[in-house]
C-alpha positions as a Markdown table, in Angstrom:
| # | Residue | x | y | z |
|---|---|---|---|---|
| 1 | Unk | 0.0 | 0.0 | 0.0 |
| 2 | Unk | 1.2 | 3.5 | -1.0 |
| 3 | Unk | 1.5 | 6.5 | 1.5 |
| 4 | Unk | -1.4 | 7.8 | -0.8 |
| 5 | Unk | -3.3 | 4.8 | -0.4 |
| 6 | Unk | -3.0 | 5.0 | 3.0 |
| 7 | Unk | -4.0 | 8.7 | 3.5 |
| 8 | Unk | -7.1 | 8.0 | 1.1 |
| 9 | Unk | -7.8 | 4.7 | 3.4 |
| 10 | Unk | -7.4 | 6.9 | 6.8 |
| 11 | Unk | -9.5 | 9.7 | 5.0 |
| 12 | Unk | -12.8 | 7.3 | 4.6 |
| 13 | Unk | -12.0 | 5.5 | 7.8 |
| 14 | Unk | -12.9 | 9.2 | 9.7 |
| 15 | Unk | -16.7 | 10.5 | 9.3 |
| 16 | Unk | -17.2 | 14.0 | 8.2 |
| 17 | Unk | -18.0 | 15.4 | 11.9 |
| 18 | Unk | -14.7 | 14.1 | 13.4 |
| 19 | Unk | -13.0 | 16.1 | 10.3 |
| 20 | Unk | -14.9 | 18.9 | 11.2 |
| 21 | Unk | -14.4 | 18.7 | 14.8 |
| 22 | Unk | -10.7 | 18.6 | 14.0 |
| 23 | Unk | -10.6 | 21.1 | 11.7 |
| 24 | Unk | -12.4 | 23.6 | 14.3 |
| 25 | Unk | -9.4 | 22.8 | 17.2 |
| 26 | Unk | -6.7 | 24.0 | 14.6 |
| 27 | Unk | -8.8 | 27.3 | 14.7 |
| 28 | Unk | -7.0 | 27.2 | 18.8 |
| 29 | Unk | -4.0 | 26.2 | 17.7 |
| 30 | Unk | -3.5 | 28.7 | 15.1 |
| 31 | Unk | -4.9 | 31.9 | 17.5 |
| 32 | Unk | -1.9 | 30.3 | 19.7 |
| 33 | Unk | 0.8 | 31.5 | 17.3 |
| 34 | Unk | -1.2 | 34.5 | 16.7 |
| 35 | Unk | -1.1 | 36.1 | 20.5 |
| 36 | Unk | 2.7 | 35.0 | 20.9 |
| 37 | Unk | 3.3 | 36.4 | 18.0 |
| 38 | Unk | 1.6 | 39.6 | 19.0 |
| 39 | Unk | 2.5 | 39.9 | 22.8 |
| 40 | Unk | 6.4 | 39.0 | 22.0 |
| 41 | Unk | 6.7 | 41.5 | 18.9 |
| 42 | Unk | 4.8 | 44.3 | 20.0 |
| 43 | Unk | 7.7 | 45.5 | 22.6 |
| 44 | Unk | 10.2 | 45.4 | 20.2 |
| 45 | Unk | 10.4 | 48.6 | 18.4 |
| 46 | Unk | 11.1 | 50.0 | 15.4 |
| 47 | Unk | 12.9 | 47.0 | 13.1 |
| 48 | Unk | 13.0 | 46.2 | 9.5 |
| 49 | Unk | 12.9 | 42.7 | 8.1 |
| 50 | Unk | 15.7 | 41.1 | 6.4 |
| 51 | Unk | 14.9 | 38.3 | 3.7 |
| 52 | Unk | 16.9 | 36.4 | 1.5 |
| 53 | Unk | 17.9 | 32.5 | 0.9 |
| 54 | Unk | 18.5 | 30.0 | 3.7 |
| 55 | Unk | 21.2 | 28.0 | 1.7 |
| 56 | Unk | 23.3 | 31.3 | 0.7 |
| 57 | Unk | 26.8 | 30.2 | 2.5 |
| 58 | Unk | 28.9 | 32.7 | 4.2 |
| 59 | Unk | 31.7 | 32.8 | 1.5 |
| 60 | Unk | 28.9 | 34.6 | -0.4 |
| 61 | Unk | 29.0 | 38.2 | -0.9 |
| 62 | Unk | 25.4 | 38.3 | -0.4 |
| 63 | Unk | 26.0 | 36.9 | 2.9 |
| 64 | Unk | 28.5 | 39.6 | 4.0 |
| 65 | Unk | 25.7 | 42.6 | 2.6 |
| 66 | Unk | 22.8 | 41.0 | 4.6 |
| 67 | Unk | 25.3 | 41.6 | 7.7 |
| 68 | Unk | 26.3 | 44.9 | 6.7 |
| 69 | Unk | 23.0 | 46.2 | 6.1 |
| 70 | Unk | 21.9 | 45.2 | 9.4 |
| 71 | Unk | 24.6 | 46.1 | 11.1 |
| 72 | Unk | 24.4 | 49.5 | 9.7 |
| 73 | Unk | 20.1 | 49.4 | 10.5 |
| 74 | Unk | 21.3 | 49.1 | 14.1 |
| 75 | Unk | 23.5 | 52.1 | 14.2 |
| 76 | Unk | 20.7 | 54.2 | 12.7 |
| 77 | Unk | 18.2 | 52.9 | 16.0 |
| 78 | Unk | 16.5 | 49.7 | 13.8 |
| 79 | Unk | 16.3 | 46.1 | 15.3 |
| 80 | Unk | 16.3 | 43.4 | 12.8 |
| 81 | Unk | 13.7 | 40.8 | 11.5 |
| 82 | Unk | 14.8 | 37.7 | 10.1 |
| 83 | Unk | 13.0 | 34.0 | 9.2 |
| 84 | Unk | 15.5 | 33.0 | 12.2 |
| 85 | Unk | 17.4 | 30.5 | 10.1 |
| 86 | Unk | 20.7 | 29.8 | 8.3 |
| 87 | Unk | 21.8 | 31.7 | 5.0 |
| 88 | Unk | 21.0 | 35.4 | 4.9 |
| 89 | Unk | 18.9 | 35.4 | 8.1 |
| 90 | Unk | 21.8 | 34.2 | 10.1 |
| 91 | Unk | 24.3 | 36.7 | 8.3 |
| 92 | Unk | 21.6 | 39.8 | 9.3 |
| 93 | Unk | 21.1 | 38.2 | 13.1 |
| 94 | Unk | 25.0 | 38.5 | 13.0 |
| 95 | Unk | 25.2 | 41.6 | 11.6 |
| 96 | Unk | 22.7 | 43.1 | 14.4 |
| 97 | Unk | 24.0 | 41.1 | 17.3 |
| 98 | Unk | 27.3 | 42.6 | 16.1 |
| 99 | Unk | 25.4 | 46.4 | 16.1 |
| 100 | Unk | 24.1 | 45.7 | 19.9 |
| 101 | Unk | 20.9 | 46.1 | 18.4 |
| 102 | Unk | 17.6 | 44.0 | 18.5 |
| 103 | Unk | 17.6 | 41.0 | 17.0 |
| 104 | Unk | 14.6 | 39.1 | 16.5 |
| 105 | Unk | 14.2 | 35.8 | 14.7 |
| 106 | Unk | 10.9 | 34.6 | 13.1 |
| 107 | Unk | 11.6 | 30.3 | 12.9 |
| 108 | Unk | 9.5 | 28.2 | 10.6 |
| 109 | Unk | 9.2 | 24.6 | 12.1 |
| 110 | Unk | 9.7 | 22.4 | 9.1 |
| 111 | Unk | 10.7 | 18.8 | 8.3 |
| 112 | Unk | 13.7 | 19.3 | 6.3 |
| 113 | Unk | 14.9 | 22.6 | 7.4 |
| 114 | Unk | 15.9 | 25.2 | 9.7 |
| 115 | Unk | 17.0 | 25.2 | 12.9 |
| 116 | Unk | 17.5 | 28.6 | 14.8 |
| 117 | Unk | 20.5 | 30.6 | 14.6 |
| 118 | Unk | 22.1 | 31.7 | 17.4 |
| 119 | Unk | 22.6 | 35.3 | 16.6 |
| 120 | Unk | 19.0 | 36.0 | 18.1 |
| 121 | Unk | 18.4 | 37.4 | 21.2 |
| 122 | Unk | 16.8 | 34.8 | 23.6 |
| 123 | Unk | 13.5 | 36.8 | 24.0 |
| 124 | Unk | 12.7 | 37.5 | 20.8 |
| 125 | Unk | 13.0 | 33.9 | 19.0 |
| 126 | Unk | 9.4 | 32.7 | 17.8 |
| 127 | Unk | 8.9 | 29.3 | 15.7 |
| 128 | Unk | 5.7 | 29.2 | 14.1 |
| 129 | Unk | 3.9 | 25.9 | 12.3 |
| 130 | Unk | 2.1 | 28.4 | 9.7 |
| 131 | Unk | 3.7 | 30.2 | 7.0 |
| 132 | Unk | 0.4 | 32.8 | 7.2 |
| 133 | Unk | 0.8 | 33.4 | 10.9 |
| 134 | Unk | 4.5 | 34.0 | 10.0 |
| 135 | Unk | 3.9 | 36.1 | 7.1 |
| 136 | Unk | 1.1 | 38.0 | 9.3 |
| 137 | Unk | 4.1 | 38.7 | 11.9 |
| 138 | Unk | 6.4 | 40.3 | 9.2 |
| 139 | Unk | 4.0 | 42.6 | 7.6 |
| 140 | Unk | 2.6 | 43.7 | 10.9 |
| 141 | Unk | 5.8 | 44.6 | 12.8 |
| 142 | Unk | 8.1 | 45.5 | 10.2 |
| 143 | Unk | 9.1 | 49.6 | 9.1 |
| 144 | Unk | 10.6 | 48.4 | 6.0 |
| 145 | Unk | 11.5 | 45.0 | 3.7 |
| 146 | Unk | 15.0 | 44.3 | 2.8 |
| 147 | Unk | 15.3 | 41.7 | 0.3 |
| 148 | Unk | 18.4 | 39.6 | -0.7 |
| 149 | Unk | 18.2 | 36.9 | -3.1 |
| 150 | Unk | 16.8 | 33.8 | -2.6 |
| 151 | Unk | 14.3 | 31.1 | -3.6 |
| 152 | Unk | 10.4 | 30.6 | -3.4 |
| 153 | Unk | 9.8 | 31.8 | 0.1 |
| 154 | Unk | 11.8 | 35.0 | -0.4 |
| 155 | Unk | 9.9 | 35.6 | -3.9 |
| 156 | Unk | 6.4 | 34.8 | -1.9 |
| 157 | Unk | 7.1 | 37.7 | 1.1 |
| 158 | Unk | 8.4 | 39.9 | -1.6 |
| 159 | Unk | 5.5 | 39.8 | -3.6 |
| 160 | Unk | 2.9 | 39.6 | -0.6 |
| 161 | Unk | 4.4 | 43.1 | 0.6 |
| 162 | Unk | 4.2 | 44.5 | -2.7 |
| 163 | Unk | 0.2 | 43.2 | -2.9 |
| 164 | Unk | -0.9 | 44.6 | 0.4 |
| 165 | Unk | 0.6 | 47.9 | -0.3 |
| 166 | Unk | -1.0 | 48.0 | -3.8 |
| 167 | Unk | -4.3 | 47.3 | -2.3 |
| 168 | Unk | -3.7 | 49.5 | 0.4 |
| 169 | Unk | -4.7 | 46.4 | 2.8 |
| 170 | Unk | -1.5 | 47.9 | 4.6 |
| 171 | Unk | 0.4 | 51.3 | 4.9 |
| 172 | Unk | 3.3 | 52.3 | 2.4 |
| 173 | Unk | 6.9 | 51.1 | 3.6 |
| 174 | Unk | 10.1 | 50.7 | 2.2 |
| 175 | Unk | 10.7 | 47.6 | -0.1 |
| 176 | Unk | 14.3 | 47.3 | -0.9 |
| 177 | Unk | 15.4 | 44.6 | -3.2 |
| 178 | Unk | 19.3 | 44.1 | -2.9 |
| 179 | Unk | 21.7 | 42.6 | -5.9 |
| 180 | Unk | 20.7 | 44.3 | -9.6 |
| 181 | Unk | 22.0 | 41.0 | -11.3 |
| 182 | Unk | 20.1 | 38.9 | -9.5 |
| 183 | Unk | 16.4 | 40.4 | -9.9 |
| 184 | Unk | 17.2 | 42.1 | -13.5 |
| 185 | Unk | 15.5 | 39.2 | -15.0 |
| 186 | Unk | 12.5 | 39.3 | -13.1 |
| 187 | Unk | 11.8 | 43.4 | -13.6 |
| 188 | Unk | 12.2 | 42.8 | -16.9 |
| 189 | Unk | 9.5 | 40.1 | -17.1 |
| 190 | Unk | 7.5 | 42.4 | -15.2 |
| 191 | Unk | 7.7 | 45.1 | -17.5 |
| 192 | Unk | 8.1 | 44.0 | -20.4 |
| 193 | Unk | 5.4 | 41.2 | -20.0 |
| 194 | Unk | 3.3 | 42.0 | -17.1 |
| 195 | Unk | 2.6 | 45.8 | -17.5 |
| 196 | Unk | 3.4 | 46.5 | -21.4 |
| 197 | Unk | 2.4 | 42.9 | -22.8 |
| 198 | Unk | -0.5 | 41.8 | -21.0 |
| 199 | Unk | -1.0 | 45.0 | -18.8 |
| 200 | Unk | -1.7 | 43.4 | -15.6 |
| 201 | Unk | 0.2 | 45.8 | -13.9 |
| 202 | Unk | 0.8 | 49.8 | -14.2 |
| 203 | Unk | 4.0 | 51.7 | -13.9 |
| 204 | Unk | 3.0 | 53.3 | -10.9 |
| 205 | Unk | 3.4 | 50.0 | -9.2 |
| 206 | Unk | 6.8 | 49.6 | -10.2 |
| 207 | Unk | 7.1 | 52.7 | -7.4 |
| 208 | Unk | 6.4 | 50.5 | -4.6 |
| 209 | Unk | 9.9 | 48.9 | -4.7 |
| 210 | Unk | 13.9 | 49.9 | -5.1 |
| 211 | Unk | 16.8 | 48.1 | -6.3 |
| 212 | Unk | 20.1 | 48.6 | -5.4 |
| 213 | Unk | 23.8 | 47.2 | -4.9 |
| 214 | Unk | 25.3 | 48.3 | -2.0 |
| 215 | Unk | 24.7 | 48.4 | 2.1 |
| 216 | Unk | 24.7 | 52.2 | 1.8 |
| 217 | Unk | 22.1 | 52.2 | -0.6 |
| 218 | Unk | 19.9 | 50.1 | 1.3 |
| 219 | Unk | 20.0 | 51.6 | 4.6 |
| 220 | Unk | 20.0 | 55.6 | 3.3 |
| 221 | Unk | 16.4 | 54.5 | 1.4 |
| 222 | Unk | 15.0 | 53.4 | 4.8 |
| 223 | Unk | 16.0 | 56.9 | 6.6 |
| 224 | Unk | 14.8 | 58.6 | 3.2 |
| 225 | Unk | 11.7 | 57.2 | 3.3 |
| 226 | Unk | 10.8 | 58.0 | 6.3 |
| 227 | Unk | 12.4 | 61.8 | 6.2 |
| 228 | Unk | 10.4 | 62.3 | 2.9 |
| 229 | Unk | 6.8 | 61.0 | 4.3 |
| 230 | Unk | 7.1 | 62.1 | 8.0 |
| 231 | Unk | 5.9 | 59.1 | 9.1 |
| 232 | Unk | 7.0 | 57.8 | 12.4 |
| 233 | Unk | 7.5 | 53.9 | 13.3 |
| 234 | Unk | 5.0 | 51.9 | 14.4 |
| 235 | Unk | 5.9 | 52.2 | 18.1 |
């Protein structure tokens, strides 16, 4: 028997109220993550999320600019946000543990990856089952999006952040997407597909995000931002 067959077998073994009944305690579960999430995060000040691959190694230049850049967030009064794992989110942990500023990690409990790195600080280390809850977290507590290249996940926060502002379901911030090499090929796409082929999106949307190559860059935008719009940090 197959591990499908067996699901399918365990599936019509159940009836359809004990499905339901479980169903409804994952509702509990879920609003779990959601009020550690908000109790540990709201007393953390202003920070701005760091994103990028988990399997970038720290020979990798991109490794060394995630821990610039958040090195450099600290000495302008930011904590850090990070996916709490290996790769880029360890290199900007280090980077703000180096800084003696907040660092904050946001773990994913999965079956293949990541274990916590141990640039966070103690209190401010969260593992979450549920990408949502997670992704809730980021958008919630987060003055800005700094994003490094990496793989799905990374593509999936960048592109949420970009949707919520779009449709204002969330306030204007920074989005900051680090290495032009790496992301020319997708803004290309982008515009030369997505706005000017099939015109799915406009050119004002292009707006909502920057691209640029160094540390500097990256953390002058953040202090730019918020200088140009007089807006304050969410704390």
């Amino acid at each position: 028997m197959t591990g499908d067959d067996k699901i399918r077998r365990a599936f019509k073994e159940k009836t359809w109220n004990e499905i339901q009944t479980t169903d409804s305690w994952k509702v509990f579960k879920i609003l779990s993550e959601f009020v550690e999430g908000f109790e540990k995060l709201s007393k953390i000040g202003p920070c701005v999320s760091i994103f990028g691959s988990a399997r970038t190694t720290p020979d990798s230049r991109y490794f060394k600019l995630a821990e610039d850049i958040a090195f450099k967030l600290t000495k302008r009064g930011y904590g850090v946000i990070t996916g709490g794992g290996p790769g880029i989110m360890e290199a900007a942990n280090m980077g703000a543990r180096k800084g003696n500023g907040k660092s904050v990690g946001m773990n994913i409990d999965l079956p293949f990856e990541q274990g916590a790195n141990i640039f966070i600080d103690p209190d401010k280390l969260i593992t979450f089952n549920h990408f949502f809850v997670r992704k809730v977290m980021f958008m919630r507590y987060a003055q800005g999006f700094i994003v490094l290249p990496g793989g799905f996940g990374t593509c999936d926060e960048l592109f949420e952040a970009i949707t919520l502002i779009q449709t204002q379901k969330i306030g204007r911030f920074p989005i900051i997407m680090i290495g032009t090499e790496y992301w020319s090929g997708l803004i290309s796409w982008i515009k030369e597909v997505m706005m000017k082929k099939e015109q799915n999106v406009s050119s004002e949307d292009l707006d909502l995000f920057s691209i640029v190559d160094t540390s500097d860059e990256a953390v002058d935008l953040i202090d730019q931002f918020y200088s140009k719009y007089l807006l304050s940090p969410n704390f």
